[in-house]
C-alpha positions as CSV (number, residue, x, y, z in Angstrom):
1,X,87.2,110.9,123.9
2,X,89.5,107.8,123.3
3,X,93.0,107.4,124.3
4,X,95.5,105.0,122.5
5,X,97.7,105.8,125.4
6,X,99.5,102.5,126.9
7,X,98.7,101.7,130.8
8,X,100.7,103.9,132.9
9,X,99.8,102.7,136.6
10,X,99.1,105.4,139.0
11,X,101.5,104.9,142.1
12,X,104.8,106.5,141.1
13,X,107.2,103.6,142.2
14,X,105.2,101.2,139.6
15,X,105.6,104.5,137.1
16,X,109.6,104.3,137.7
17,X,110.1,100.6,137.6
18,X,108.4,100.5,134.2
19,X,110.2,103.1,132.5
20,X,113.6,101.6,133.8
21,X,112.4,98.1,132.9
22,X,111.7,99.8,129.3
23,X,115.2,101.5,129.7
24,X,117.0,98.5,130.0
25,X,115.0,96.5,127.1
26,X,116.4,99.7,125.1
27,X,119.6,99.1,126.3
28,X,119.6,95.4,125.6
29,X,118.1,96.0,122.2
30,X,120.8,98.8,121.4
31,X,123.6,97.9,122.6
32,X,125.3,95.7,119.8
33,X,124.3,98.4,117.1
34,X,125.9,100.9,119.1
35,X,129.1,99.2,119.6
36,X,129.2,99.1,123.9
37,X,131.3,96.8,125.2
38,X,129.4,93.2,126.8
39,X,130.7,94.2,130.2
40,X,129.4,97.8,130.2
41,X,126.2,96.6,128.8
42,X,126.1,94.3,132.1
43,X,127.1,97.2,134.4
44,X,124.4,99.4,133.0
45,X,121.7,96.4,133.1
46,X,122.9,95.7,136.6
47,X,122.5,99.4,137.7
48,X,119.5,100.1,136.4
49,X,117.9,96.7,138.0
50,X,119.3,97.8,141.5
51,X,117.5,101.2,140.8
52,X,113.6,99.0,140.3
53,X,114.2,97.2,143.0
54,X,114.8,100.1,145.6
């Protein structure tokens, strides 16, 4: 059986960097339409690439 599945790397800290890195494309992407301020946008972006580099 075939899988269209995307790569999903097996160690758990690659896992969790790549679905925060995804996160904060989302929240790049997002932002504007849904009206958050720059500097909030820049807090969250900030957070979230504290949390892949742990």
């Amino acid at each position: 059986m075939i899988s269209n599945a995307p790569f999903m790397p097996s160690d758990p800290s690659e896992r969790f960097a790549m679905i925060f890195r995804a996160l904060q494309r989302s929240v790049a992407d997002n932002g504007y339409r849904l009206k958050i301020h720059g500097p909030l946008l820049v807090l969250i972006w900030n957070y979230l690439s504290r949390q892949i580099a742990r």
